[in-house]
N, C-alpha and C positions, 0 to 999 in steps of 0.2 A: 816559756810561752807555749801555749796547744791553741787548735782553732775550737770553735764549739758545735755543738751538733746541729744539723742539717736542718734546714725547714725550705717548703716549697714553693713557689709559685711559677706557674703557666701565661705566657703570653703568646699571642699570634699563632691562635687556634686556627687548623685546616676546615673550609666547611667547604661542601661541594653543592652545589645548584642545579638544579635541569629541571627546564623549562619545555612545557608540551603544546603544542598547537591542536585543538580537538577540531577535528571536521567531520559535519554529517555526512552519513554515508548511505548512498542509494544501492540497493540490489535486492537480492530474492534471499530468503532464510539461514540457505548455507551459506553466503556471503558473508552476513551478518554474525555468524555461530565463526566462522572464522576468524574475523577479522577480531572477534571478542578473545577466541584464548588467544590469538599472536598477541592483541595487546597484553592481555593477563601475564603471558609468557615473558614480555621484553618488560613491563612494571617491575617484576618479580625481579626481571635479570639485573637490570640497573639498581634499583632497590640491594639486593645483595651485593651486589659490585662495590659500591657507594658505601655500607657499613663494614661489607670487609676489609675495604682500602683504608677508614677511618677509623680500624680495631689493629689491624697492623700497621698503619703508622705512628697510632697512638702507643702502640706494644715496643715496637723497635726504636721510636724517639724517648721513649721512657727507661730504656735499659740503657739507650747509649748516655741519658743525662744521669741516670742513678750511678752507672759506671765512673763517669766522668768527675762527681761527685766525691765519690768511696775514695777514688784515686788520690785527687786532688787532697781531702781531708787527710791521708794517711799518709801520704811526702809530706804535706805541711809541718805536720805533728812532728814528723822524723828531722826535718832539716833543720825547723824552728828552736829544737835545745839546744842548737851549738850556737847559734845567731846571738849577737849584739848588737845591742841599740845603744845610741842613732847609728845606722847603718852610713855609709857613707858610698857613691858610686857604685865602686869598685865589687866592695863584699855585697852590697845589693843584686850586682849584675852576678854575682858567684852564687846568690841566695835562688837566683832566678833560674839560674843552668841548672844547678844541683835539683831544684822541684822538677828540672822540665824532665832530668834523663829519668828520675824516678817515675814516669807515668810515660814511657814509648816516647820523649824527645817530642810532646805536642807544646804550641809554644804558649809561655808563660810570662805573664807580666807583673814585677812586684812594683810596688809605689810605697813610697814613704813622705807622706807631706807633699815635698813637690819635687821630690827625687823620683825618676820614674824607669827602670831598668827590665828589659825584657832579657829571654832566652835568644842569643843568635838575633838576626835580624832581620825585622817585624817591618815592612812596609804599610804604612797609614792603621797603626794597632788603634787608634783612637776610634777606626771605623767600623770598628770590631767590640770596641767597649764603651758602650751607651754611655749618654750621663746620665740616664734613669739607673741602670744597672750601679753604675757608681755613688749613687743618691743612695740607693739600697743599702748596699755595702758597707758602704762610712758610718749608717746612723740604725743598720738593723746588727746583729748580735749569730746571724744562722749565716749558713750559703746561700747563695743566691744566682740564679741563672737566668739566662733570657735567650732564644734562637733567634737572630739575624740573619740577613739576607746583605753581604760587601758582594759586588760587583756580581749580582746574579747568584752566587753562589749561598748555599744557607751555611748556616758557622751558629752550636753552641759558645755561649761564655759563660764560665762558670765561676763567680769572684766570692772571697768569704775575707774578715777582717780577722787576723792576728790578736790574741788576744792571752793576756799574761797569766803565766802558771799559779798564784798568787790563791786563787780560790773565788774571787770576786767577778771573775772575766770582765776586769777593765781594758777596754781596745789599749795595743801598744801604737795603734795609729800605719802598723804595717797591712798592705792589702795585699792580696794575689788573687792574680784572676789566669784562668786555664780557657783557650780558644781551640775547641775540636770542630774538626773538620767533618761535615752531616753530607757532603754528598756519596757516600757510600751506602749511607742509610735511604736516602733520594732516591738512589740506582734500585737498590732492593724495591724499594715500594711501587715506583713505576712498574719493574717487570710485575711484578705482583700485581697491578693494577694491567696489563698488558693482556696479561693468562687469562685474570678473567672476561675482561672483555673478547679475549678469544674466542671461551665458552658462551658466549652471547648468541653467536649468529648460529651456532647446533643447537642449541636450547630454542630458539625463537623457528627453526627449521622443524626440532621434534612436534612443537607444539600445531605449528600448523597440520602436520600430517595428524599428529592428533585428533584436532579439528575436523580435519577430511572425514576420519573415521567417524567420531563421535558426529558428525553435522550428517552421514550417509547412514548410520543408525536408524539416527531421527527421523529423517527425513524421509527415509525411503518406507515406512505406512504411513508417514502424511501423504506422500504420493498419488499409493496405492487407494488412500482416503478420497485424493480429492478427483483421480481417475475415474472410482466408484459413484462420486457426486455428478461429476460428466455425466457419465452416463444414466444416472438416475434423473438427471433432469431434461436428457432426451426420452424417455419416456421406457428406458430399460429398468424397469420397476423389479426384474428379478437379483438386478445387480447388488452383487454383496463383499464384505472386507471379510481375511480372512483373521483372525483373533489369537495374536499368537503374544504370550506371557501374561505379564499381573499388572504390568504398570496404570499410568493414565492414558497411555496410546489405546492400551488393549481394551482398558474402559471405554476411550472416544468411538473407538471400532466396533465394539459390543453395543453402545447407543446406537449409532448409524444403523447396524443391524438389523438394531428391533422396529425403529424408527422406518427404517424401509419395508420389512415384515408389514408392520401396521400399515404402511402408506396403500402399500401390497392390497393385501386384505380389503381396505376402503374403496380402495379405485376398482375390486372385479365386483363388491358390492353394489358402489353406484354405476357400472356399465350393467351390471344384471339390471338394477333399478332401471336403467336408463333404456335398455334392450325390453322391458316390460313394458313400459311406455309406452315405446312407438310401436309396439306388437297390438298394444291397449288401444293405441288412436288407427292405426292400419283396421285395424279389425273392426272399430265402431263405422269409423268411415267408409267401410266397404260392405258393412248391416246395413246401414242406411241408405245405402244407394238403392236398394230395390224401394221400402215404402217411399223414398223421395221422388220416384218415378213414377208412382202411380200418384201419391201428392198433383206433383206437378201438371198431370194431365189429368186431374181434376179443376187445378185451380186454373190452367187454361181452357176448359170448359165452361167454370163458371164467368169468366173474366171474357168471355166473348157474351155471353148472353147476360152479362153485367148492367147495359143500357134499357133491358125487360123486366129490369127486377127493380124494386122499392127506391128510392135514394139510399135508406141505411145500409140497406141487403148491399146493393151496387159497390157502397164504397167498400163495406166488408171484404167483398168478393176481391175485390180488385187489393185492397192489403196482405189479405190470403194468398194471391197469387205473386205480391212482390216479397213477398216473405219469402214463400216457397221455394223461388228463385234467387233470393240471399241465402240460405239455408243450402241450397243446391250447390252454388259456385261454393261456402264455407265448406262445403262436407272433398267437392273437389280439391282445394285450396290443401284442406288438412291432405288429402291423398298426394298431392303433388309435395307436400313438407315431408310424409313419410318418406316417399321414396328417396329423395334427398340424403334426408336422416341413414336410411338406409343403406346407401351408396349403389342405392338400386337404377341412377338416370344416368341414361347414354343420349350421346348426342348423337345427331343425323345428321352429318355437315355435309354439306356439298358446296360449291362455289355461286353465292348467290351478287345480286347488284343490289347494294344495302337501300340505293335510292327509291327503287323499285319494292323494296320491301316496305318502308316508312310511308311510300305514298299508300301502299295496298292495304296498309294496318289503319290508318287513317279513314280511309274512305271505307272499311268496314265495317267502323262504330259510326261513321257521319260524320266523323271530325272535320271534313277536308276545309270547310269553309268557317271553321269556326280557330284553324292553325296557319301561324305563315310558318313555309318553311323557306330552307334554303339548302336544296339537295343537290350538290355536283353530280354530272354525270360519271359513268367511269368507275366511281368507289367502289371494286369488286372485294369482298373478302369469302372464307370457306369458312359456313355458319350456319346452325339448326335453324332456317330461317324462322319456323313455329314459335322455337325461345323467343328468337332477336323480336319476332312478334309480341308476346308475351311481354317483353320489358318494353317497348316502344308502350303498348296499350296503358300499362301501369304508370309511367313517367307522365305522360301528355293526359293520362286520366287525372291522375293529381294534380295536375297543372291547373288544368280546365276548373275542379270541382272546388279548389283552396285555394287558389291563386287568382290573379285577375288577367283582361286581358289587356294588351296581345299575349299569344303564347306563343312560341318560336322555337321552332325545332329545326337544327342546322347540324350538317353534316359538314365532317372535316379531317384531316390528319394530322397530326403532330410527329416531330421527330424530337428525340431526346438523347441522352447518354444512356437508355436500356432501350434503344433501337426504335422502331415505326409503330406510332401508334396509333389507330382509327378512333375516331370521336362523336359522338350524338350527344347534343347538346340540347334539353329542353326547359327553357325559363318562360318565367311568368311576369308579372308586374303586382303579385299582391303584395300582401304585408311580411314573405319571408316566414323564415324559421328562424325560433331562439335560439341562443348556444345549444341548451342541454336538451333541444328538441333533435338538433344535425346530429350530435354524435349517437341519439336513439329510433333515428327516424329509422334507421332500418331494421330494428327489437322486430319480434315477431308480436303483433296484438297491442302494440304505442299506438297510442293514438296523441300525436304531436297537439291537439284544442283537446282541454279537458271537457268542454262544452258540448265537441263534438262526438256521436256516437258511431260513426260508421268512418269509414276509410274509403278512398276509391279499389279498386280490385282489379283482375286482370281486362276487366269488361269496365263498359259504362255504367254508372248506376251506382247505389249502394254495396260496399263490396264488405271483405273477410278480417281486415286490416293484414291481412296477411302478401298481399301484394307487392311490397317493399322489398320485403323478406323474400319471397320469390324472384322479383325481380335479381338481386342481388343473387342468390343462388345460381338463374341461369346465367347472368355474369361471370361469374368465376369457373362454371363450366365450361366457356368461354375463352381459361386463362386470363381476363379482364377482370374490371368492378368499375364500382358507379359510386359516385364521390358527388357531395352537395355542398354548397358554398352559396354565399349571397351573391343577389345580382349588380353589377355597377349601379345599375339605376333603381335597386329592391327589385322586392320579391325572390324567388329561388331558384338555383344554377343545379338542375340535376346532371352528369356529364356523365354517360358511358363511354369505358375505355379497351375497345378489344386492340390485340396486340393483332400487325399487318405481318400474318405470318401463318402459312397452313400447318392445319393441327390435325398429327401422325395419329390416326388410330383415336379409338372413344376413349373416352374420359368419364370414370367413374366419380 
């Protein structure tokens, strides 16, 4: 009898699993460049870890069953020519010792029918020898094996059927099966799977430092980019990145550059443009003040002796002279906007009583009995009273000419979280301002009615449209402004707002 040669199969494949929980992650660029190679770094490790453990257990469970195999085939072959059949006990248990000591003494089980004799003594061998494995065995023609797991522990068996010298290989009906012991092959693998998990947390440590590196690369002319942007959008127009390599950083830095170059270039254009301008309107406005003067004291010549002359003459005369005098305060109005423009106007402050001011600006257009007010005594502040004049006229002239009445000008103080603030308040009762009239009522030359052609001015009367715009200027020189809003009951809420605080030195 010989057994026959070898054929394979694999059961109770090792697979390994890992499972990742992904969380968004908030922070700033290098964060993110970090936290991208640690992951890359530990995918990589585990990844490796995981095929390496699954190529050497697949390497060392396949030598030790090819081993096991060779072994097994080659005592069989040697023990089986002296062998006779029916074996009985006795020579069965001799058939079993004799295979075991030829392969290291690992133990062996022959069966015959339902004679079943091991090498030495096998505690629960059935637990060890499947009935799948034994299904195989009986009715296939090769070896056959299968890795078990008795009591925790893993155990090859490796079983082939006896079969007669004869030529035909008809089974003699004798089995043996050989039971090797796999936890030495277990020990090996785990440390091997130990080591590199070792190597995990230096690999996952390089890579961050890595990171560090490559993310301060990067980052550091994003920086310096976005440093340069700062400052070019406070108004350091010379601010520039220095351009250093070939990449797309050097590109982004080389755009910025030009981009600022140009911005450059534009912005001292349009201050030249803009500096021509006001030199253009300073200059006309101050041509014309000499023929406007002799104008003027003509058309107040003729505007007295207007009641002597024709009716058409008369009414001439008298449009002549309100021209003249629109034409005058405009040519004023543009002088007071240059200076402005210019940062040519100083205030004259000294400590006035606002109350005393409101009445005196009042009663020197005629207003007093055509405004209620409501002036505390006591309200001192330190203030050009001329301006405070200036915007009082303007505010209560608008009032009076677009609004209806009563008009109501009220003095007061406010406290807030940016400290003490004094208040003049002048409303009307007419029809108000549209939205898109409040956020232009203070343009320079708006005229809130398209209907209407003239604006009120610093004065009574037909004015420059440019009174708002004044007004609001000597506000701010002021440290204040003037803010318009509806009134509870219509019409419009003009509110001047100076801060309750003396102001160190002039203000350009």
């Amino acid at each position: 009898m010989k057994p026959t040669d070898t054929g394979g199969s694999k059961d109770g494949r090792g697979r390994v699993a890992a499972g990742r929980r992904s969380r968004r992650l908030v922070g700033g660029l290098r964060t993110r460049l970090v936290v991208t190679f640690v992951l890359v770094a530990l995918v990589s490790a585990v990844t490796a870890t995981a095929l390496a453990y699954r190529d050497a257990r697949t390497a060392v469970l396949q030598r030790t069953q090819n081993t096991a195999v060779n072994d097994l085939r080659k005592r069989v072959t040697t023990v089986a020519a002296d062998f006779d059949l029916p074996p009985d006990h006795r020579s069965l248990s001799r058939f079993a010792a004799q295979v075991s000591d030829g392969i290291g003494a690992r133990p062996v089980v022959a069966r015959y029918q339902d004679l079943v004799a091991a090498s030495g003594t096998l505690a629960d061998t059935e637990g060890r020898i499947s009935t799948e494995l034994r299904a195989a065995v009986q009715t296939g023609r090769g070896t056959r094996f299968q890795r078990v797991m008795w009591r925790g522990e893993p155990y090859l068996t490796v079983g082939m059927p006896v079969t007669y010298a004869d030529g035909d290989h008809r089974s003699s009906g004798l089995e043996v099966y050989v039971i090797t012991d796999l936890r030495a092959e277990r020990d090996d693998t785990a440390a091997l799977l130990d080591s590199v998990r070792a190597g995990t947390a230096p690999v996952v440590l390089l890579a961050a430092v890595l990171a560090l590196l490559s993310a301060g690369t990067v980052l550091r002319p994003v920086r310096k980019l976005n440093r340069a942007t700062r400052e070019l959008a406070t108004g350091d127009l010379g601010s520039r990145v220095a351009v250093t390599g070939h990449d797309e950083l050097a590109d982004l830095a080389r755009t910025f550059n030009e981009t600022a170059d140009a911005l450059q270039a534009s912005d001292a254009e349009l201050r030249d443009q803009e500096a021509k301008a006001r030199r253009f309107v300073a200059d006309v406005s101050h041509e014309l003040r000499t023929p406007l003067a002799a104008m003027t004291m003509v058309a107040t010549v003729l505007e007295e002796d207007a009641d002597q002359l024709p009716p058409d003459a008369a009414r001439a005369a008298r449009t002549v002279g309100a021209e003249t005098a629109r034409l005058a305060r405009l040519v004023e109005d543009l002088m007071e906007i240059s200076r402005f423009d210019a940062k040519a106007v100083r205030l004259n402050a000294a400590e006035t009583d606002l109350a005393d001011t409101v009445r005196a600006s009042l009663a020197l257009r005629g207003w007093t009995h055509h405004v209620r007010t409501r002036l505390p005594e006591g309200v001192r502040a330190v203030v050009d009273r001329r301006r405070i004049d200036v915007i009082v006229a303007n505010l209560v002239g608008n009032a009076l000419r677009h609004g209806a009445p009563p008009v109501t000008v009220t003095l007061g103080t406010v406290t807030g979280t940016d400290g003490e603030w004094l208040t003049l308040e002048v409303a009307d009762h007419g029809p108000g301002l549209p939205p898109e009239a409040r956020e232009r009522v203070f343009d320079r030359f708006f005229k809130a009615d398209a209907a209407r052609t003239r604006s009120a001015s610093d004065e009574s009367g037909p004015g420059s449209g440019l009174g708002t715009a004044i007004a609001l200027e000597n506000a701010r020189l002021h440290g204040g402004t003037i803010e318009v809003a509806d009134g509870p009951e219509g019409g419009a809420v003009f509110t001047l707002r100076l801060p309750a605080r003396r102001i160190e030195g002039d203000r350009a």
